[in-house]
LORO-604957 format. One record per residue (C-alpha): residue number from 1; residue in three letters; y, z, x. Coordinates in steps of 0.2 Angstrom, whole numbers, plus 5000, padded with zeros to 4 digits. Layout:
N
n:res:Y:Z:X
NUM:ala:Y:Z:X
...
! end
This chain:
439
n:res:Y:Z:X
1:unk:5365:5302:5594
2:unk:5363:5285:5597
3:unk:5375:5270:5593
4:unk:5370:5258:5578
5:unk:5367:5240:5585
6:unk:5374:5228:5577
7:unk:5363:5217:5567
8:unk:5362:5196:5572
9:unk:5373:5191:5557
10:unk:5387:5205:5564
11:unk:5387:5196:5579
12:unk:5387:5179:5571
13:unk:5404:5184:5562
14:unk:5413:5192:5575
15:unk:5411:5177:5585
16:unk:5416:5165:5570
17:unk:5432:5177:5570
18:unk:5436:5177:5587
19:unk:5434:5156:5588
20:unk:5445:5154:5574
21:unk:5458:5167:5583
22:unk:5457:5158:5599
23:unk:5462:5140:5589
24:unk:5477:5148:5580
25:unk:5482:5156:5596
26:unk:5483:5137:5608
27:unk:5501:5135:5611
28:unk:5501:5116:5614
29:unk:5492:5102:5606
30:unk:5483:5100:5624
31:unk:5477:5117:5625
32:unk:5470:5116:5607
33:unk:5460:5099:5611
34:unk:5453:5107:5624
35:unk:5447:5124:5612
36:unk:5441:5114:5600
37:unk:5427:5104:5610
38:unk:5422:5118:5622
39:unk:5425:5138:5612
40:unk:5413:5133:5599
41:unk:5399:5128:5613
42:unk:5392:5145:5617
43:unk:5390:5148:5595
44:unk:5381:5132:5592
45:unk:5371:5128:5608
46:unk:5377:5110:5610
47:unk:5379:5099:5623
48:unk:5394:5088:5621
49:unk:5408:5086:5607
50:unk:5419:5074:5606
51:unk:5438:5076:5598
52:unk:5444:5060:5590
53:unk:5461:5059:5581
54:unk:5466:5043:5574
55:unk:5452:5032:5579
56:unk:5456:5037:5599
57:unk:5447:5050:5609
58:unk:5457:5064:5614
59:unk:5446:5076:5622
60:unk:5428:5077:5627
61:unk:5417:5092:5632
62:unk:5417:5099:5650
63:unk:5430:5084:5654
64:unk:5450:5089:5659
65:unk:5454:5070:5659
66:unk:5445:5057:5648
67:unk:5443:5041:5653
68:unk:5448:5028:5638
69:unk:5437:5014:5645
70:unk:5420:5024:5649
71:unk:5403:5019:5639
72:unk:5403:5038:5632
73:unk:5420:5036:5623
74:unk:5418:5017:5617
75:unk:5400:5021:5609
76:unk:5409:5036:5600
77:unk:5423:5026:5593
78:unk:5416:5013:5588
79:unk:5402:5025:5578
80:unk:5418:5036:5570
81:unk:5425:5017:5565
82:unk:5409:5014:5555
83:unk:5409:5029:5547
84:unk:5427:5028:5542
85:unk:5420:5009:5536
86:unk:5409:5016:5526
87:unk:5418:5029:5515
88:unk:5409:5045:5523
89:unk:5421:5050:5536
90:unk:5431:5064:5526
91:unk:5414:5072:5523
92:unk:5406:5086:5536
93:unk:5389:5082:5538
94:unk:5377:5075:5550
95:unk:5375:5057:5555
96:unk:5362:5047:5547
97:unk:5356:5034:5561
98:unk:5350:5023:5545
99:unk:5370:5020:5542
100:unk:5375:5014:5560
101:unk:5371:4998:5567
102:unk:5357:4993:5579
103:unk:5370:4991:5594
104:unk:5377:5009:5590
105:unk:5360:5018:5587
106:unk:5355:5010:5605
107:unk:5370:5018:5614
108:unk:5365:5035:5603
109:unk:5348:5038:5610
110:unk:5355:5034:5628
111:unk:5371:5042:5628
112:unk:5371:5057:5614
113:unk:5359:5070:5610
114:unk:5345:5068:5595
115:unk:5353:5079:5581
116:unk:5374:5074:5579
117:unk:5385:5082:5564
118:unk:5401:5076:5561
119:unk:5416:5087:5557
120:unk:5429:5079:5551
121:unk:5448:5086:5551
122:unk:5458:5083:5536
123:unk:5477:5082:5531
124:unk:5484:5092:5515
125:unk:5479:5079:5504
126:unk:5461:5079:5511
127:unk:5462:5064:5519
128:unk:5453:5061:5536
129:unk:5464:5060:5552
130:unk:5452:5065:5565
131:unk:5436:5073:5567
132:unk:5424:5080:5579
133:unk:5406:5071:5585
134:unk:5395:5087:5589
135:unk:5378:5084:5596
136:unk:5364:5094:5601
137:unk:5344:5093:5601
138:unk:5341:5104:5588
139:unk:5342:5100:5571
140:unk:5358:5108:5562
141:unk:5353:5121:5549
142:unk:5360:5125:5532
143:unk:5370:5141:5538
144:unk:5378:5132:5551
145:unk:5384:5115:5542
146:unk:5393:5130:5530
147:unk:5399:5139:5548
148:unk:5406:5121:5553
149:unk:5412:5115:5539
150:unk:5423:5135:5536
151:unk:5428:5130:5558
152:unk:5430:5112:5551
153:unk:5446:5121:5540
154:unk:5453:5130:5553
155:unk:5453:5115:5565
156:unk:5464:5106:5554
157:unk:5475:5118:5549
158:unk:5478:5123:5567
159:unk:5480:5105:5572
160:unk:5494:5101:5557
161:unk:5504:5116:5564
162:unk:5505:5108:5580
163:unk:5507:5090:5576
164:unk:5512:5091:5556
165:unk:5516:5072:5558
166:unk:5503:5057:5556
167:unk:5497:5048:5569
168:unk:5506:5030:5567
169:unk:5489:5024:5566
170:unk:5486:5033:5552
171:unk:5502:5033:5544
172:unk:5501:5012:5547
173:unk:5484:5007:5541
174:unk:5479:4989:5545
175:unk:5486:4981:5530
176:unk:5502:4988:5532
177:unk:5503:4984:5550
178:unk:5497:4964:5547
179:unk:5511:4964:5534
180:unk:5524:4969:5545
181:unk:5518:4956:5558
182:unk:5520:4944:5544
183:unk:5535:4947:5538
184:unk:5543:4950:5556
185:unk:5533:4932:5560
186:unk:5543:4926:5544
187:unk:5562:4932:5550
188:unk:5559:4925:5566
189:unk:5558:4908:5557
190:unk:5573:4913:5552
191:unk:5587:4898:5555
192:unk:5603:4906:5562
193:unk:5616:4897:5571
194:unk:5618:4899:5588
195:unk:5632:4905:5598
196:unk:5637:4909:5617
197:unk:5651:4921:5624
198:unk:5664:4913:5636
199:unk:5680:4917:5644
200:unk:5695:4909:5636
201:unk:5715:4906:5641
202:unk:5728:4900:5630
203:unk:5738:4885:5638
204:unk:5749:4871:5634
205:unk:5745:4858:5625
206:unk:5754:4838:5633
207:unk:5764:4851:5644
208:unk:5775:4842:5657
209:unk:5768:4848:5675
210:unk:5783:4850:5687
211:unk:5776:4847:5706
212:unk:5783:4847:5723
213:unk:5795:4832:5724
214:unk:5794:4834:5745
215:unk:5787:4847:5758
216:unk:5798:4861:5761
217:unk:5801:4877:5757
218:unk:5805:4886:5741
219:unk:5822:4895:5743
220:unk:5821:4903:5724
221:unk:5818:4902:5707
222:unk:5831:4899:5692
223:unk:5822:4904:5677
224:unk:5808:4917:5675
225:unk:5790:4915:5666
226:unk:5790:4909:5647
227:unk:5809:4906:5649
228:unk:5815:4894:5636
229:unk:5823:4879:5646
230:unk:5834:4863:5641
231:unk:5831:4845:5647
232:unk:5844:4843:5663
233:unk:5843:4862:5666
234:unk:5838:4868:5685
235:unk:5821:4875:5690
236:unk:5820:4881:5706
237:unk:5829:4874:5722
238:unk:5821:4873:5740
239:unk:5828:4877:5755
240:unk:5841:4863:5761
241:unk:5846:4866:5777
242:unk:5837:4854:5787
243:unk:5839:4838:5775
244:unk:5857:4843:5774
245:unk:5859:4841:5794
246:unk:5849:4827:5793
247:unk:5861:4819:5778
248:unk:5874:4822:5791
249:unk:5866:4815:5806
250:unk:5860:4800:5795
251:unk:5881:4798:5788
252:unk:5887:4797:5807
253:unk:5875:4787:5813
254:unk:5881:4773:5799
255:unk:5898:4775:5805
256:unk:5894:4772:5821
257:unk:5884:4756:5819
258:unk:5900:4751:5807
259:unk:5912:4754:5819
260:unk:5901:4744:5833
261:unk:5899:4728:5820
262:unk:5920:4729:5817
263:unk:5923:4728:5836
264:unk:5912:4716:5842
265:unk:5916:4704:5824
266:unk:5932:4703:5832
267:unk:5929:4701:5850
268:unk:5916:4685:5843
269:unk:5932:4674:5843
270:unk:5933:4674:5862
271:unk:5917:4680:5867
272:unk:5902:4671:5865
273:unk:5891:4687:5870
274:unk:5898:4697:5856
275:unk:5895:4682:5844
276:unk:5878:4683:5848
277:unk:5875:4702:5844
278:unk:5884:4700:5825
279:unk:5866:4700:5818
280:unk:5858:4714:5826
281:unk:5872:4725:5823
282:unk:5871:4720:5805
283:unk:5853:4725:5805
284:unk:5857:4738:5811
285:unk:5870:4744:5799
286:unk:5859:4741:5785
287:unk:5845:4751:5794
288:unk:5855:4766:5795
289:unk:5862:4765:5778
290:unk:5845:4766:5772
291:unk:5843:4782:5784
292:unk:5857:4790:5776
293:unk:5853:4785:5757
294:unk:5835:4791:5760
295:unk:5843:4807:5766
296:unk:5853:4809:5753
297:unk:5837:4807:5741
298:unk:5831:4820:5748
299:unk:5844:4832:5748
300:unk:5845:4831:5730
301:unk:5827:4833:5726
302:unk:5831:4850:5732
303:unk:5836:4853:5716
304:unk:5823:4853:5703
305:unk:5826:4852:5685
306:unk:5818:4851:5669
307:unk:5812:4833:5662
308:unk:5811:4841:5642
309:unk:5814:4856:5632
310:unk:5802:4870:5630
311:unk:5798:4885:5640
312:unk:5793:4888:5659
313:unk:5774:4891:5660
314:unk:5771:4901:5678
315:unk:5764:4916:5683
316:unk:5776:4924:5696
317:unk:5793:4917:5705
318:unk:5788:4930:5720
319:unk:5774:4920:5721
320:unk:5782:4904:5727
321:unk:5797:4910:5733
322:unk:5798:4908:5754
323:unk:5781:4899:5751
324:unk:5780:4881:5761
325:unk:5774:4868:5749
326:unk:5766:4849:5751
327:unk:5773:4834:5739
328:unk:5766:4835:5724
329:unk:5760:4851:5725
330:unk:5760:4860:5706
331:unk:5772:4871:5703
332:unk:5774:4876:5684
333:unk:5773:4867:5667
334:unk:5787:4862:5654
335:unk:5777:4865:5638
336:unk:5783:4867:5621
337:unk:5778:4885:5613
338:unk:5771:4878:5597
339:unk:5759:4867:5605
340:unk:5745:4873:5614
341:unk:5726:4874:5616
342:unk:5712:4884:5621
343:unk:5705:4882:5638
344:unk:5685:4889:5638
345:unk:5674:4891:5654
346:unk:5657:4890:5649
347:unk:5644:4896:5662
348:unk:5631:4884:5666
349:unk:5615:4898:5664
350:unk:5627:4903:5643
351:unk:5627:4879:5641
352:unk:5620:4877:5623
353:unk:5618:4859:5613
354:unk:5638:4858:5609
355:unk:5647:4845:5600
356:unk:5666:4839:5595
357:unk:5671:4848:5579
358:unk:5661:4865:5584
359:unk:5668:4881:5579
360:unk:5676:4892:5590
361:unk:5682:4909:5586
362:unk:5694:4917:5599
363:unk:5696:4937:5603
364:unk:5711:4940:5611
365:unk:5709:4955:5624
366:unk:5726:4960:5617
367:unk:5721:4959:5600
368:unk:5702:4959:5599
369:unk:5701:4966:5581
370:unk:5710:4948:5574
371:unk:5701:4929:5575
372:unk:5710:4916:5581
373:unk:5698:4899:5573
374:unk:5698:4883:5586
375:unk:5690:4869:5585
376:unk:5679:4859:5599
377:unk:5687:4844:5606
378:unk:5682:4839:5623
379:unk:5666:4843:5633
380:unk:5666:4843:5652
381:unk:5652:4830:5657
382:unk:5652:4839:5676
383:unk:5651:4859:5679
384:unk:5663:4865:5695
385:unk:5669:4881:5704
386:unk:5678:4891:5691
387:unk:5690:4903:5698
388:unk:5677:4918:5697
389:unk:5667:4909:5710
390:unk:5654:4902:5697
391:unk:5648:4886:5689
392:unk:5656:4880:5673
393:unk:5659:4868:5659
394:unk:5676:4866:5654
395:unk:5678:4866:5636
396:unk:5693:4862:5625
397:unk:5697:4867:5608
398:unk:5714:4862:5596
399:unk:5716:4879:5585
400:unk:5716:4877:5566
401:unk:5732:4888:5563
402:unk:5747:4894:5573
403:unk:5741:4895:5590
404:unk:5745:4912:5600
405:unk:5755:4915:5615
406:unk:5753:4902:5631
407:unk:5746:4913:5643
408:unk:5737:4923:5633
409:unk:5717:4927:5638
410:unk:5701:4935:5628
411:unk:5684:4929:5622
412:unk:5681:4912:5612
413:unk:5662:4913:5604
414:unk:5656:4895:5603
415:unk:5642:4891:5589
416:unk:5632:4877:5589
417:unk:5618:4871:5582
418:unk:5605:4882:5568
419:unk:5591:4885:5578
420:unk:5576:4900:5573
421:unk:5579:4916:5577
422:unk:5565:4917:5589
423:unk:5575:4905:5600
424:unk:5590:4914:5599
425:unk:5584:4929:5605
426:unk:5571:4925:5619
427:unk:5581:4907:5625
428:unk:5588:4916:5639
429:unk:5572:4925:5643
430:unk:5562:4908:5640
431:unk:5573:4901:5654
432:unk:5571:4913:5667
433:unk:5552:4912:5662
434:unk:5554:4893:5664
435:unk:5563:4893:5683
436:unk:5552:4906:5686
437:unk:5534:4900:5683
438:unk:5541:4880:5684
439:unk:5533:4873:5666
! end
């Protein structure tokens, strides 16, 4: 007995069940593209289809890679965009070439086949988010615009399990978008004070500075850093032994010369050579009183002391201890603890339009959770070397409260004039643009 052929309408069936299987089985938004513009091909008999989500092309028949600029892809976007324009898109039907515009029907007949349906794809709430452009030669028949539109179902659903979100295109329509460029367009008018970061230290304010009084060498240190000191109180002393032999040599030299001018002032009586010599022996006298004065002066500069009260400003007595110094040479400052300022160093590439009375806010790197307020007094005209090895303005600034600890380092934020925000954020950028391209 013979096997009952299946009739064409069988076969029809199983094939509408095994496509929509194969789309419900893609395991990646990739692989599905790729089913839904080339599974349905040997069912229909067409020559190309052309998947399009959110207005962009994603996938093309017989194509692994699709090129966004090439004629084929432009010509079908732009004929999806004026269906969209004109209300039809959510509907599965074929195209009309009465309701595209000469330029697209002119790509159509050169580009696509004669007889094109449109699928669309639709979300939950039956609104378009893609669609497929399907085109043969043969006209579409009733029975298979309901076979597309029942495909046209399971497309959509499949797609949603894979990609349940919007496109942003979709989820940002044109309106919305321009709105948020005019609102972000808006903030960037937005006048906000500007401000620059810069490093800051603490230091004293009409200190005394103690220097070198003569070159020598530093024997030691009598007080230690941020030592309270009296007026009259010694510092530091330097090492003595050589002006203390020369103080010697200078004393016996004077009595010498003293001696020689007592003898021969007697002997000028009877001897007209000794009478004669009194004046240069005189001179010389004098000279070597002045030898033994100026080496007396110089002994006791060996001794430094403090000039006011206050408290010793230095880093570290190891520093300078057994450390040969020149005259004048800075050593430490006298300052007093309730007086001080705050000493900025501004980089050259941070410089903004500052003024005197600008506000400062200082972060200590001790204490970077409290503000310490300042304000602006004195702007360096000139940039130099700062001790990082970079170019800087020095700025000063008198604090409006108690001022903290001499010594003490952190961040000052200087503000200075309200400028829009678009400024504040792209002024370094516009700079770098500006050295860069020279305009």
């Amino acid at each position: 007995m013979s096997a009952r052929l299946p009739d064409p309408a069988q076969r029809l069936f199983a094939q509408l069940l095994a496509l929509q299987s194969q789309t419900r089985a893609a395991a990646d938004i990739d692989s599905l593209a790729y089913s839904l513009v080339n599974d349905a091909q040997p069912l229909f008999g067409y020559r190309h289809a052309a998947l399009l989500i959110a207005g962009r092309t994603r996938a093309v028949t017989g194509i692994s890679q699709v090129e966004p600029h090439a004629p084929f892809v432009a010509f079908v976007e732009r004929a999806a965009s004026e269906l969209l324009a004109q209300g039809v898109s959510a509907q599965a039907q074929p195209v009309d070439t009465t309701r595209l515009s000469e330029q697209t029907r002119a790509d159509w007949q050169s580009m696509s086949a004669g007889s094109v349906f449109w699928l669309p794809l639709l979300d939950r709430q039956q609104a378009p988010f893609g669609g497929l452009w399907i085109a043969r030669e043969q006209p579409w028949s009733d029975a298979e615009q309901a076979l597309l539109a029942q495909l046209g179902d399971c497309y959509s659903h499949a797609w949603l399990a894979l990609q349940p979100h919007k496109p942003w295109r979709l989820r940002w329509p044109r309106r919305k978008i321009l709105a948020v460029l005019v609102v972000a367009s808006l903030l960037l008018l937005l006048p906000v004070r500007q401000s620059v970061l810069a490093p800051a230290e603490v230091v004293p304010l009409n200190g005394r500075v103690v220097t070198a009084p003569l070159d020598g060498v530093i024997a030691e240190f009598l007080v230690r850093p941020n030592q309270p000191v009296r007026s009259g109180e010694p510092l530091l002393r330097f090492d003595a032994t050589s002006l203390r032999a020369q103080a010697d040599v200078a004393e016996r030299g004077l009595d010498v010369a003293d001696a020689e001018l007592k003898s021969n002032a007697q002997r000028a009586f009877s001897d007209t050579d000794a009478k004669a010599r009194l004046d240069l022996l005189a001179a010389r006298v004098e000279q070597k009183r002045a030898e033994r004065d100026y080496a007396r002066e110089l002994l006791a500069r060996t001794e430094v002391r403090a000039e006011r009260d206050g408290i010793a400003v230095f880093a570290d007595a190891e520093r300078w201890t057994g450390k040969p110094v020149k005259t004048g040479e800075r050593l430490l400052d006298i300052a007093d603890p309730q007086q001080a300022e705050l000493r900025i160093e501004l980089a050259v590439a941070d410089a903004i339009e500052l003024g005197p009375g600008a506000e400062v806010a200082l972060f200590l790197d001790s204490d970077p959770l409290n503000r310490h307020a300042a304000r602006l007094e004195r702007l360096a005209y000139e940039a130099q070397t700062s001790a990082a090895g970079q170019l800087a303005y020095r700025l000063d600034a008198s604090f409006v409260a108690a001022p903290p600890r001499i010594g003490l380092r952190g961040t000052a934020k200087v503000f200075g004039q309200r400028v829009p925000l678009a400024l504040y954020l792209l002024r370094r950028p516009l700079a770098a643009l500006r050295q860069g391209v020279g305009l």
